[in-house]
Backbone as CSV, one residue per row, in Angstrom:
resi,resn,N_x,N_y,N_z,CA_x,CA_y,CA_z,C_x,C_y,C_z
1,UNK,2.194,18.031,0.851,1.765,17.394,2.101,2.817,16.381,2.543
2,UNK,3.369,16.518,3.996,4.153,15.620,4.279,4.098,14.756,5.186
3,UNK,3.552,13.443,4.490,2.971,12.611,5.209,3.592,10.963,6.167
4,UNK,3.406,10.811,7.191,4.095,9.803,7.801,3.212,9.049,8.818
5,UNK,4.288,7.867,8.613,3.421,6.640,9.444,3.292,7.099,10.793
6,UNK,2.965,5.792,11.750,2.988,5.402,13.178,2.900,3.926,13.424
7,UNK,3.878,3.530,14.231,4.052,1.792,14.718,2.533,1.673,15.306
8,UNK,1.937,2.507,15.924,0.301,2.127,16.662,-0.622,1.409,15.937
9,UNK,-0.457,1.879,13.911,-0.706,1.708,12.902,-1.242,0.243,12.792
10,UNK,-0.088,-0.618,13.506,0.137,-1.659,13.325,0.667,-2.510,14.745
11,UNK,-0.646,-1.896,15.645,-0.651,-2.402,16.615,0.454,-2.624,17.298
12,UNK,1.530,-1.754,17.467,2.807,-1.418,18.511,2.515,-0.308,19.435
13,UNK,2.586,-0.602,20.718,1.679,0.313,21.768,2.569,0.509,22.996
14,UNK,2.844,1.188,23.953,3.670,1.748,25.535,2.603,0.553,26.097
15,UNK,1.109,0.350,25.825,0.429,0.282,26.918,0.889,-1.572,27.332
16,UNK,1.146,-1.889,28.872,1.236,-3.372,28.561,-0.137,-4.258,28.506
17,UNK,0.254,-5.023,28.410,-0.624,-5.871,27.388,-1.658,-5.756,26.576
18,UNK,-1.466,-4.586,25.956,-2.313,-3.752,24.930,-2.646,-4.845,23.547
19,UNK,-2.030,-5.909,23.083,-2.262,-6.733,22.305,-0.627,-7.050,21.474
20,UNK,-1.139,-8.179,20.375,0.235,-8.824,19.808,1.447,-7.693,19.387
21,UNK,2.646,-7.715,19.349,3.540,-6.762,18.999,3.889,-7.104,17.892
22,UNK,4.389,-6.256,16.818,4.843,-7.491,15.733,6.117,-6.496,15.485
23,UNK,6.881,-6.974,15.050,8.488,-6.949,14.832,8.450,-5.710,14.327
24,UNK,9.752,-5.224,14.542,10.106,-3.992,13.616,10.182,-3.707,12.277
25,UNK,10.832,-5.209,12.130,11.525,-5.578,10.954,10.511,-5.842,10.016
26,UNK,9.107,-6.177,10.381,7.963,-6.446,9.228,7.012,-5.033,9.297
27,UNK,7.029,-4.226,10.279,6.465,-3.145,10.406,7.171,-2.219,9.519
28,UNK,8.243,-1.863,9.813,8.958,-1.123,9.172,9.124,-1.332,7.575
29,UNK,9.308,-2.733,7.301,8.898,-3.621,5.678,8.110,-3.236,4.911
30,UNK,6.761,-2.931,5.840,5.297,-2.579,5.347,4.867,-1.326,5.275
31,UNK,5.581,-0.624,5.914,5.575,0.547,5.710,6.482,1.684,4.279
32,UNK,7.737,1.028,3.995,8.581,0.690,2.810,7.479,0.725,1.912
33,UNK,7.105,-0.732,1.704,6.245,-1.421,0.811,5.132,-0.233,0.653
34,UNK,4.273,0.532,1.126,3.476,1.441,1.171,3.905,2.848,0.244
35,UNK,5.201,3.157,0.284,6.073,4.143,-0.328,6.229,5.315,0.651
36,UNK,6.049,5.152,1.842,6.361,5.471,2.921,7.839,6.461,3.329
37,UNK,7.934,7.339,3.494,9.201,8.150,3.948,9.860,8.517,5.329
38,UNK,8.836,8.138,6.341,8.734,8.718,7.108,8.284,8.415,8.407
39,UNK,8.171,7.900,9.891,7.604,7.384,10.865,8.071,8.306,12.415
40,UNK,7.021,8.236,13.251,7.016,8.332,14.302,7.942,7.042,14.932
41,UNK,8.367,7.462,15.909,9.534,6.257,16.869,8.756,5.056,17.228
42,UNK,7.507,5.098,17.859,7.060,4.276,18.424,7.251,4.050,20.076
43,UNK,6.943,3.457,20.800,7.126,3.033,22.248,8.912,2.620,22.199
44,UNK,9.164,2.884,23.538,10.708,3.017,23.911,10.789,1.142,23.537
45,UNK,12.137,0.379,23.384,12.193,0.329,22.875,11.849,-0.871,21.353
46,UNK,11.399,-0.281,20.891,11.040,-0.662,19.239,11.542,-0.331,18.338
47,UNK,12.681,1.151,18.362,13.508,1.178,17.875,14.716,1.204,18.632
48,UNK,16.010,1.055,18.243,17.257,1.412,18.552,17.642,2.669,19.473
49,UNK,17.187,2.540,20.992,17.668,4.072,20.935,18.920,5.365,20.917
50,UNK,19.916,4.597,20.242,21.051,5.292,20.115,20.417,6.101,18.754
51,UNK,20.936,7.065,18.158,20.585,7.986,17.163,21.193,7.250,15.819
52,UNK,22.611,6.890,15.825,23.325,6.217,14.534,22.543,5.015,14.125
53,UNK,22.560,3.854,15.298,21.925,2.807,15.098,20.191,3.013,14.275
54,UNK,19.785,3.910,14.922,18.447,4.150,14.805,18.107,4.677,13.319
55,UNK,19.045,5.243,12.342,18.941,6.404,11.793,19.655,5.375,10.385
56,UNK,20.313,4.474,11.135,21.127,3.081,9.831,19.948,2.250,10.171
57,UNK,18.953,1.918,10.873,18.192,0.847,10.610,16.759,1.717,9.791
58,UNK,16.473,2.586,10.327,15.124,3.261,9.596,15.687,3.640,7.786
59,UNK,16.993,4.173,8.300,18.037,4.032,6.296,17.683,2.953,5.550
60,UNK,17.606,1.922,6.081,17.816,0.650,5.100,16.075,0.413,4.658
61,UNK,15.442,1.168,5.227,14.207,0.819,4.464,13.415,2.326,4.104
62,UNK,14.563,3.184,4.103,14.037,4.456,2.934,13.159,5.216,3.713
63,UNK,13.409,5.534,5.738,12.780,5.682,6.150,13.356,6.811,7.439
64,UNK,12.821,7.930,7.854,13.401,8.525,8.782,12.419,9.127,9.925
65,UNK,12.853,9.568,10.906,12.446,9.879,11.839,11.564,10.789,12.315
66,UNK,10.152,11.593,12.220,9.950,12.630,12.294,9.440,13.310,13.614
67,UNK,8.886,12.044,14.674,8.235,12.701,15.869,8.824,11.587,16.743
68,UNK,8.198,11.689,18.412,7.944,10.645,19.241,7.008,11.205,20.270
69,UNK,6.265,10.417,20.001,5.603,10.300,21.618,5.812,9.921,23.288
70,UNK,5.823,10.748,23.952,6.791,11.191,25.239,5.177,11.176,26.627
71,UNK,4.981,10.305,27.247,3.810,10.288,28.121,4.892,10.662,29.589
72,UNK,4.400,11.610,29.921,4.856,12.654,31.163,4.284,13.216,32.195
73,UNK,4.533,12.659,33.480,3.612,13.247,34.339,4.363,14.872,34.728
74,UNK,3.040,16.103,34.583,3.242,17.617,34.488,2.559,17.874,35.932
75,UNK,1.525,17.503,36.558,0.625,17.963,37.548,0.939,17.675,38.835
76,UNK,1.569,16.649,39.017,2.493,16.232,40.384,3.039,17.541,40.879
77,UNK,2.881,18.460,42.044,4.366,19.533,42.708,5.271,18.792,42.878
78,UNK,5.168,17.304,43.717,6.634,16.786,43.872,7.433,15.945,42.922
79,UNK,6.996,16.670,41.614,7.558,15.790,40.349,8.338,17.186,39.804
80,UNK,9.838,17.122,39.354,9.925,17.994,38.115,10.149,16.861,36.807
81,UNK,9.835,17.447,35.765,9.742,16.073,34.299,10.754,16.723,33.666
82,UNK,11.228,17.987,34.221,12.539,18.209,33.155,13.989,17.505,32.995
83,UNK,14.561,16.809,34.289,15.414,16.099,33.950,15.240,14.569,33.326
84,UNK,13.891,14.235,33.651,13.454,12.959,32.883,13.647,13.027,31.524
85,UNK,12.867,14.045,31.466,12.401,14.307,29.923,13.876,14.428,28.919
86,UNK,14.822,15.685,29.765,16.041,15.997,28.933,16.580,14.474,28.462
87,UNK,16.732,13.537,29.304,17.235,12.237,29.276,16.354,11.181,27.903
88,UNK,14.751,11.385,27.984,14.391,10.715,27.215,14.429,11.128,25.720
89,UNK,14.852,12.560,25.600,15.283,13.657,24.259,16.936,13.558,23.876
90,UNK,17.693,12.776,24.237,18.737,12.828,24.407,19.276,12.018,22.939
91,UNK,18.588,11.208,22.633,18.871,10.424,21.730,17.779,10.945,20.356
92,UNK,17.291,11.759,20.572,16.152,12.207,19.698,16.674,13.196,18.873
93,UNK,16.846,13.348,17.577,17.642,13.949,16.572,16.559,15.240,16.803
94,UNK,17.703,16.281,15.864,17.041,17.424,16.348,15.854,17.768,15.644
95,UNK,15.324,17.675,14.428,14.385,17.737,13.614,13.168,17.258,14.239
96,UNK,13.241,15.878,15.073,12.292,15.222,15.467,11.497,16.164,16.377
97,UNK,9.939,15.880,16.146,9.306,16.909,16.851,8.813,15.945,18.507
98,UNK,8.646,16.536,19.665,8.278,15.928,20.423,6.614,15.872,20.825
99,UNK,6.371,14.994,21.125,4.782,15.009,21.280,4.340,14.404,22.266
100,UNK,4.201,15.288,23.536,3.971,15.061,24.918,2.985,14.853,25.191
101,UNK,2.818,13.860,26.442,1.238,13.286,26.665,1.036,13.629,28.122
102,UNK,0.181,14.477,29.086,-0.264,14.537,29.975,-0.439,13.275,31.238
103,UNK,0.668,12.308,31.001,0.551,11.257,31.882,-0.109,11.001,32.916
104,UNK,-0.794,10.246,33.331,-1.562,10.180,34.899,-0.433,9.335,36.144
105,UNK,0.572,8.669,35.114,1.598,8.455,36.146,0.897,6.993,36.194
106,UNK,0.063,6.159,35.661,-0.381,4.786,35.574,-0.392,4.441,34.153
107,UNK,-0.004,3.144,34.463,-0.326,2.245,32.504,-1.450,2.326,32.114
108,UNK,-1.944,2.462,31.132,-3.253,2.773,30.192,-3.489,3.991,30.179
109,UNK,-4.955,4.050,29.131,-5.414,4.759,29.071,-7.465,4.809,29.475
110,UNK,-7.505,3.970,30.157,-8.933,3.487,30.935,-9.028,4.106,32.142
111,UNK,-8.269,4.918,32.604,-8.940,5.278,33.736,-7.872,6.858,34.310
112,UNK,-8.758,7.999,35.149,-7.588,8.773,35.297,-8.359,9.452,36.347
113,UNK,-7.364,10.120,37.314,-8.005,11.190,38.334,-8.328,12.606,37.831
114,UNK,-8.894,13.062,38.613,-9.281,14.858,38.549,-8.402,15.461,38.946
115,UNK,-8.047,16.730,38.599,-7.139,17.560,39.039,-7.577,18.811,39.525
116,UNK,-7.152,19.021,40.980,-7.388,20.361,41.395,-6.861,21.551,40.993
117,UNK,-7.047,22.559,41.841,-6.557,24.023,41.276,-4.729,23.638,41.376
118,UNK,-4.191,23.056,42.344,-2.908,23.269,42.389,-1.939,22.381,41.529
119,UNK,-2.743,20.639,40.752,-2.739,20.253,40.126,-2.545,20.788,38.611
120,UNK,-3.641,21.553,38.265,-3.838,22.645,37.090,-2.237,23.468,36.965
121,UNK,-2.103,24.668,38.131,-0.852,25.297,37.863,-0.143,24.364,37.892
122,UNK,0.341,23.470,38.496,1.710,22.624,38.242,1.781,22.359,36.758
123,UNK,0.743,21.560,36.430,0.812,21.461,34.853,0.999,22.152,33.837
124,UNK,0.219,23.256,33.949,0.194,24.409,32.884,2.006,25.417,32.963
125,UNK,2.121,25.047,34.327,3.314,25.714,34.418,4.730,24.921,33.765
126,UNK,4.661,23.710,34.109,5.644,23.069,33.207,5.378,22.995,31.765
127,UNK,4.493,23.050,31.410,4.343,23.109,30.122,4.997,24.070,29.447
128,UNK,4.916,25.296,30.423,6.317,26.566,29.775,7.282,26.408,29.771
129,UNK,7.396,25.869,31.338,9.289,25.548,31.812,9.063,24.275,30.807
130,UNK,9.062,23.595,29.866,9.554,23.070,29.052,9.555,23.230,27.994
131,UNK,8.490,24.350,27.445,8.885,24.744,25.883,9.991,25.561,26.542
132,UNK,10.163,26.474,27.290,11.462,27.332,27.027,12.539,26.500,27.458
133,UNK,12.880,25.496,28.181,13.947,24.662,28.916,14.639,23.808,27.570
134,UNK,13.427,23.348,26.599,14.104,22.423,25.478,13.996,22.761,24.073
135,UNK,15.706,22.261,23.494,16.031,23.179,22.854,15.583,22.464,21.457
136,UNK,13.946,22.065,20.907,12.950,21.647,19.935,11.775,21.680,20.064
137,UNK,11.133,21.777,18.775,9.709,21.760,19.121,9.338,20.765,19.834
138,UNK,8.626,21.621,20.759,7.797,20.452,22.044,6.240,20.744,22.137
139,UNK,5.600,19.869,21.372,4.047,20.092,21.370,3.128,19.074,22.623
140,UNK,2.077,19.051,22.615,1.230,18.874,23.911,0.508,18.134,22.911
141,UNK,0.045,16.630,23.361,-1.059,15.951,22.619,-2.534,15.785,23.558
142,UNK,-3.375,16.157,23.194,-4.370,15.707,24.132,-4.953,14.423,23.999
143,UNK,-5.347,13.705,24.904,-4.864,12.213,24.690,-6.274,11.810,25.662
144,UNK,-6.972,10.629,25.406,-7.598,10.309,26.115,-7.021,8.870,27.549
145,UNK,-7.028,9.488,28.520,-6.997,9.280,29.433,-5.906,9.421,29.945
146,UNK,-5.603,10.729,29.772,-4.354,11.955,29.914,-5.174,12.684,30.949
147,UNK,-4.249,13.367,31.270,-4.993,14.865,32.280,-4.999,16.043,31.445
148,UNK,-5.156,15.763,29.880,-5.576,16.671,29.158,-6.422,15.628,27.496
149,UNK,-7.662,15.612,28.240,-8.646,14.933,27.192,-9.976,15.771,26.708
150,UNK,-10.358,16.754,27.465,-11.680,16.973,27.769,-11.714,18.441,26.533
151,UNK,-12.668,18.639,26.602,-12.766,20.229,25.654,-12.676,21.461,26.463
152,UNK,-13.046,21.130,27.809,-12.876,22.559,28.474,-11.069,22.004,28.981
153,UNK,-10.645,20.903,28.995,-8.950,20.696,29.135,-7.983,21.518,28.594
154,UNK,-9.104,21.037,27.036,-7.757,21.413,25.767,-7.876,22.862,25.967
155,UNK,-8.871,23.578,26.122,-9.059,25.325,26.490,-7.923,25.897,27.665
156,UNK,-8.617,24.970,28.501,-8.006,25.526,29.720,-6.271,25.403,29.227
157,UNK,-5.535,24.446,28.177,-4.072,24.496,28.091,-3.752,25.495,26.984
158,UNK,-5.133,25.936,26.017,-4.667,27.369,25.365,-4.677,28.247,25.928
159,UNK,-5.775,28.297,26.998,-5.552,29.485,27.463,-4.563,29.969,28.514
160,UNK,-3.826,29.026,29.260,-3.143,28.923,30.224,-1.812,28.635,29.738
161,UNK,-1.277,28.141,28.443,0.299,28.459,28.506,0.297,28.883,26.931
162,UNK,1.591,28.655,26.443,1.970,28.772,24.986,2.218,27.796,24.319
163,UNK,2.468,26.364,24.759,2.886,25.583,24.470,2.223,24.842,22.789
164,UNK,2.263,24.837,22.249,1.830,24.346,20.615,1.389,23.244,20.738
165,UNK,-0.071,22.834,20.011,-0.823,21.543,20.257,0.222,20.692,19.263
166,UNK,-0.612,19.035,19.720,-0.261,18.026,18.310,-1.949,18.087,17.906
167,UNK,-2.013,17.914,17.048,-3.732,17.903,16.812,-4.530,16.720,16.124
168,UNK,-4.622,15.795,17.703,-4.931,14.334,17.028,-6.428,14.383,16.963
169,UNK,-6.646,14.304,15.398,-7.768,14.300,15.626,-9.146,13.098,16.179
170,UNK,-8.739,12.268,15.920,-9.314,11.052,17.162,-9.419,11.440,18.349
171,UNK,-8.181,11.668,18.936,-8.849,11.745,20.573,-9.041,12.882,21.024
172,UNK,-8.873,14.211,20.205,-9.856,15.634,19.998,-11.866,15.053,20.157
173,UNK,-11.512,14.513,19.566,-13.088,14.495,19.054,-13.819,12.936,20.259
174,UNK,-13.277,12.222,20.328,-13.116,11.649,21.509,-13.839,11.927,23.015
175,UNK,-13.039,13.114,22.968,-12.811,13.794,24.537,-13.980,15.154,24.478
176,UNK,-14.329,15.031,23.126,-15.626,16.147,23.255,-14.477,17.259,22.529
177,UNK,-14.081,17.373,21.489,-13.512,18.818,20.555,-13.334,18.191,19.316
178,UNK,-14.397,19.402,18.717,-14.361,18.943,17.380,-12.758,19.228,16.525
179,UNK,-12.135,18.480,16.360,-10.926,19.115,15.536,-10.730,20.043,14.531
180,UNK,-12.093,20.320,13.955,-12.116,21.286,13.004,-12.317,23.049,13.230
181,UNK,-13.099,22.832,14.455,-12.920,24.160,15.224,-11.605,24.217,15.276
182,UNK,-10.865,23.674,16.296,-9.360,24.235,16.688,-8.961,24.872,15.099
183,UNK,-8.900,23.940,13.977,-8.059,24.549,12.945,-8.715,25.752,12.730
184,UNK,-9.739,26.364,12.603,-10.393,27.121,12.227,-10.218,28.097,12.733
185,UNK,-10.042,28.123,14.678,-9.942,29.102,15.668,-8.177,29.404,16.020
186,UNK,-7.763,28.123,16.354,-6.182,28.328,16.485,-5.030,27.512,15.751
187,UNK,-5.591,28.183,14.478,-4.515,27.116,13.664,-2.938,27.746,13.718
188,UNK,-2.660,29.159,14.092,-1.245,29.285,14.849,-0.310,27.731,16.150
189,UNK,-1.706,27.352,16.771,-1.067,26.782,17.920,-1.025,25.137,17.303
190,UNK,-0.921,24.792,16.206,-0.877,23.810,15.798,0.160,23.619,14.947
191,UNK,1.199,22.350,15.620,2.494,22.139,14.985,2.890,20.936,14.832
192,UNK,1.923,20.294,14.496,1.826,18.906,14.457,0.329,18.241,14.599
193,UNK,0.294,17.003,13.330,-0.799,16.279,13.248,-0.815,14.951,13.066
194,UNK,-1.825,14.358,14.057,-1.934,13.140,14.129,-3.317,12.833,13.379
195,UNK,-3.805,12.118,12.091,-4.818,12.036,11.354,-5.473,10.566,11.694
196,UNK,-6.485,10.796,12.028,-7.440,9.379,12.880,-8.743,10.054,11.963
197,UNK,-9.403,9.241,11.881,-10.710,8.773,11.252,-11.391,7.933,12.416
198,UNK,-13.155,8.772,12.935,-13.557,7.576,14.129,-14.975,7.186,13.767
199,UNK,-15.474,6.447,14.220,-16.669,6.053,14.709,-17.356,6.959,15.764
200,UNK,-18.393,8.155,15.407,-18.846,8.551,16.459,-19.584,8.066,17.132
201,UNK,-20.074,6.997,16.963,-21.029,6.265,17.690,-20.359,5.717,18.961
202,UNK,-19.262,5.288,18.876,-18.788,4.271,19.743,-17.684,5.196,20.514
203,UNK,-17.536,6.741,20.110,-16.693,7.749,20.737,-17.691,7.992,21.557
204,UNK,-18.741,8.619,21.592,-19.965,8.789,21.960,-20.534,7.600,23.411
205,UNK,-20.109,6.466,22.930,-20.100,5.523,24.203,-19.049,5.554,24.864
206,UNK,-17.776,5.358,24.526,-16.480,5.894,25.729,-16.942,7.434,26.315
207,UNK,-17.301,8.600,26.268,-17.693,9.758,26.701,-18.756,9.509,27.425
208,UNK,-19.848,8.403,27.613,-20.507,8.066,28.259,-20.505,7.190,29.644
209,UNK,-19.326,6.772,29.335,-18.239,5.527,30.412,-19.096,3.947,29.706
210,UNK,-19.842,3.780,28.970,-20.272,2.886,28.213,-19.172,1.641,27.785
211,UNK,-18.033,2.256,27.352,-17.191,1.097,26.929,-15.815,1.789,27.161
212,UNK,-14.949,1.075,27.423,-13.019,2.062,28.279,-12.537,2.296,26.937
213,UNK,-11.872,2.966,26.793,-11.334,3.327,25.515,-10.446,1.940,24.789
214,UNK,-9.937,1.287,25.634,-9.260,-0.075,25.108,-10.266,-0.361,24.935
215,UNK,-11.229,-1.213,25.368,-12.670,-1.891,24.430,-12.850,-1.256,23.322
216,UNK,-13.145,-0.084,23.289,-13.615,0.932,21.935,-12.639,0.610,20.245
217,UNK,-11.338,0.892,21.210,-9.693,0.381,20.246,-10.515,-1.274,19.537
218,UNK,-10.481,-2.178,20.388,-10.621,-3.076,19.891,-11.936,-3.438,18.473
219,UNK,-12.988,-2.596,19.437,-14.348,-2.529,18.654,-13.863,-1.886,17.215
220,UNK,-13.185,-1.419,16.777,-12.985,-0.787,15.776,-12.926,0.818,15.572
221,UNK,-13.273,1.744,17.328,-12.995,3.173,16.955,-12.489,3.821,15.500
222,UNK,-11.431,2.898,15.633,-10.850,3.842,14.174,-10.833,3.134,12.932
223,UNK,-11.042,4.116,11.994,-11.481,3.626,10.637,-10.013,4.368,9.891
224,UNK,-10.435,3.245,8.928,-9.302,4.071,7.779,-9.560,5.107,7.606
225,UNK,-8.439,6.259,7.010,-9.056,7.827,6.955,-10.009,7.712,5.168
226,UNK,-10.971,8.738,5.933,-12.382,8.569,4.949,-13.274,7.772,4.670
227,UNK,-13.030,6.688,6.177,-14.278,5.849,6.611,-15.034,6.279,7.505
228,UNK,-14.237,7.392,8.287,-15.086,7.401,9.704,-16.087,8.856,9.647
229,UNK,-16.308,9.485,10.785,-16.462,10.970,10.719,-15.782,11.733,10.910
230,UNK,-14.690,11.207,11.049,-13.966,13.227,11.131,-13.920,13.727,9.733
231,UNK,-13.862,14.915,10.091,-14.069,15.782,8.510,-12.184,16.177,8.048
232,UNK,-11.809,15.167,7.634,-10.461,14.602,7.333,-10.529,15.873,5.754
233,UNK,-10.708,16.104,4.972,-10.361,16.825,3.868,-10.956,18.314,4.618
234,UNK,-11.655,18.750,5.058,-11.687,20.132,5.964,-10.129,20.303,6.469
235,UNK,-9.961,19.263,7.529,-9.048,19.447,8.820,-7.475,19.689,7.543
236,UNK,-7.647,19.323,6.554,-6.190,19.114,5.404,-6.365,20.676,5.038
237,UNK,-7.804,20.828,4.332,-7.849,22.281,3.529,-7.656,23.153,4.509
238,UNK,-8.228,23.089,5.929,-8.344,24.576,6.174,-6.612,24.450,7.278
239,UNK,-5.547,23.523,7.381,-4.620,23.516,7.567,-3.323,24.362,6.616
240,UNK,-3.980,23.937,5.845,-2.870,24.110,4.657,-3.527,25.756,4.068
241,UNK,-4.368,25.862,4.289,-5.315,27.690,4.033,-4.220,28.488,4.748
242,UNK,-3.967,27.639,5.900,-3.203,28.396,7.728,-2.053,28.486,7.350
243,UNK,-1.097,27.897,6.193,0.170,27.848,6.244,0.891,27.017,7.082
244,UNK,-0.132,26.004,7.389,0.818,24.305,7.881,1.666,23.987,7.203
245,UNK,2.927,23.596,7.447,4.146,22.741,6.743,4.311,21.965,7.592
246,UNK,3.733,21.139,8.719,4.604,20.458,9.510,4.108,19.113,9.219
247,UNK,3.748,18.022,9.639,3.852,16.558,9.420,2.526,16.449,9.462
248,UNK,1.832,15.100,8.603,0.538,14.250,9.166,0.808,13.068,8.597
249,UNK,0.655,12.711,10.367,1.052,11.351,11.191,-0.101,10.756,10.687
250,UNK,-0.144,9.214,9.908,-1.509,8.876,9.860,-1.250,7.310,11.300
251,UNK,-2.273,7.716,11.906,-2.705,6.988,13.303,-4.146,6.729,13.526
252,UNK,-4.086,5.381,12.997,-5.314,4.343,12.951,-4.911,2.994,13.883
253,UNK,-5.213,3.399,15.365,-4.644,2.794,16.441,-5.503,1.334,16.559
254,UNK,-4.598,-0.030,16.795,-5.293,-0.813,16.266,-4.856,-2.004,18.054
255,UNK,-5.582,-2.934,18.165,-5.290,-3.931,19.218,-5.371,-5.295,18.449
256,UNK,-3.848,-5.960,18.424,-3.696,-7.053,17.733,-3.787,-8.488,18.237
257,UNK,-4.508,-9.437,18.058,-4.799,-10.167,19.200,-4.314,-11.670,18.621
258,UNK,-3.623,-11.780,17.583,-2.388,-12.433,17.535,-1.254,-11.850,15.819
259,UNK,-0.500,-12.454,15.426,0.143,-12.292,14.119,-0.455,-12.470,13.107
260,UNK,-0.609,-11.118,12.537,-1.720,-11.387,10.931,-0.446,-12.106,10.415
261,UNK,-1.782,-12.490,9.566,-0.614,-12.985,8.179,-0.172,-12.117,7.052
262,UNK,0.695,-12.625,6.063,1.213,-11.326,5.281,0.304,-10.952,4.609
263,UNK,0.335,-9.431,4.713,-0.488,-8.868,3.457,-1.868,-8.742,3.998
264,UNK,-2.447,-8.982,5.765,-3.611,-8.910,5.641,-3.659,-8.044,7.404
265,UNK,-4.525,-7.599,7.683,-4.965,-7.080,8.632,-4.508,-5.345,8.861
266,UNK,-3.787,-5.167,9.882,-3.382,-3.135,9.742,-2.532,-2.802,8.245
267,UNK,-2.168,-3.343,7.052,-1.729,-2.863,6.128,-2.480,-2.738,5.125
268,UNK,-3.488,-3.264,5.196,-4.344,-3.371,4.206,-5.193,-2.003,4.656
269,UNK,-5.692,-1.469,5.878,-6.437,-0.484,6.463,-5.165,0.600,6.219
270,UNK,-4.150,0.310,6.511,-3.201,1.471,6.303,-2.601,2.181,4.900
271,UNK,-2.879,1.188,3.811,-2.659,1.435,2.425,-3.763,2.328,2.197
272,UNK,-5.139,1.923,2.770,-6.389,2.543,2.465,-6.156,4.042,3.120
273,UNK,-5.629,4.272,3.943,-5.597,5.669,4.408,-4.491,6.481,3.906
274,UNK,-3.342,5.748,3.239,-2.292,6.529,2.596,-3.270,6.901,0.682
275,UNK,-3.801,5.687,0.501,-4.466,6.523,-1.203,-5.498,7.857,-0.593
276,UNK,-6.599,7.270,0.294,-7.015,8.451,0.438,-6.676,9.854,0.298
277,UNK,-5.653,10.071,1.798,-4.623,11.186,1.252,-3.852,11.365,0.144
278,UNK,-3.669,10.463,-0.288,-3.175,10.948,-2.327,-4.289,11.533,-2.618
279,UNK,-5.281,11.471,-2.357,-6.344,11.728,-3.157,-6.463,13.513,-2.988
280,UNK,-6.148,13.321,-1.617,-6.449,15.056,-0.816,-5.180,16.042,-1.437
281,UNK,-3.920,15.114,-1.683,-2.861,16.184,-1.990,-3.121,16.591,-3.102
């Protein structure tokens, strides 16, 4: 099992004023300290984005590169995202997998429009013209308060292109899809994993418009993995049944509302979700 962090982990977020940021240099520390190999990039920039620089600072703490998260508006006609995108991949080593987010083209994730029929093809259609346009894996995350959150969404983007999911299971289950179906039904289209542990209770109230998904973040949505309900040792076994080799991202997305102190707050929840998974390998 090849397992890797995320800066979100530890409350580093795109969204602005999403809560406290805390340094690279202690994130990255703590992640080390964990026995850690491995991380997602994080929000532009938090790391270095030249490739050398980036690749000598994640080095010095026994640590390399495996994904990034890329929020992209697809549904616009008078948008193309391929020269954006080539530009924001430019510095992105080739191994690194990309993990695209259905952008609404606004900051957050609290609020988003509907999309019509011509909306739909624009989207679904770039989603091809960019797996075939770029030259790495380019997966699709469904994301809550993306223009791909919902369960008849995530359908409508299997059934409508080729493009390979990320398969987070938080905001799968979130948005109304159980994550364990997908593995079960299309574990071909899965090339990448993001491992969240939730609170269905309080998923259950964001799906209701009850509380915005930032409130929810804060309330505690996510639990260490094998606190919450997702069925986290299913979603591992029946992955690895499928002939998964690709990454799990552990992403226990957190809102920091000033500087823990050492040794206490997202590392202590994040140690708890790295033994777990010892436990599963």
């Amino acid at each position: 099992m090849r397992i890797a962090a995320a800066p979100i982990s530890w409350g580093v977020c795109e969204v602005p004023g999403w809560g406290h940021q805390m340094t690279r240099e202690r994130v990255l520390a703590e992640m080390a300290e964990l026995g850690l190999t491995a991380t997602e990039l994080g929000p532009d920039g938090f790391l270095p984005p030249e490739r050398e620089q980036r690749a000598r600072l994640l080095g010095g703490y026994g640590l390399r590169a495996v994904g990034g998260f890329v929020p992209v508006v697809l549904h616009d006609p008078g948008h193309d995202p391929l020269p954006g995108l080539r530009a924001a991949l430019a510095s992105f080593d080739e191994e690194t997998v990309v993990v695209l987010a259905a952008a609404t083209g606004a900051d957050g994730y609290d609020a988003r429009p509907s999309l019509d029929a011509e909306g739909w093809r624009t989207l679904l259609g770039n989603l091809d013209r960019i797996r075939r346009g770029t030259a790495r894996l380019v997966t699709l995350h469904p994301h809550v308060g993306t223009m791909v959150e919902t369960k008849d969404e995530v359908e409508r983007v299997l059934d409508g292109s080729a493009v390979p999911l990320c398969l987070d299971t938080g905001h799968l289950l979130i948005g109304g899809t159980d994550p364990v179906d997908l593995v079960r039904e299309v574990p071909e289209r899965i090339a990448h994993v993001h491992l969240k542990d939730v609170d269905t209770a309080l998923a259950g109230r964001v799906r209701a418009g009850e509380l915005s998904y930032t409130e929810a973040v804060k309330a505690g949505i996510y639990r260490p993995l094998g606190r919450g309900d997702v069925d986290v040792p299913g979603i591992v076994a029946g992955l690895g049944a499928a002939g998964y080799a690709g990454w799990y991202v552990m992403e226990q997305d957190v809102v920091l509302g000033s500087e823990p102190p050492g040794g206490a707050g997202p590392l202590h929840d994040v140690r708890a979700s790295v033994a777990f998974l010892g436990s599963l390998a």
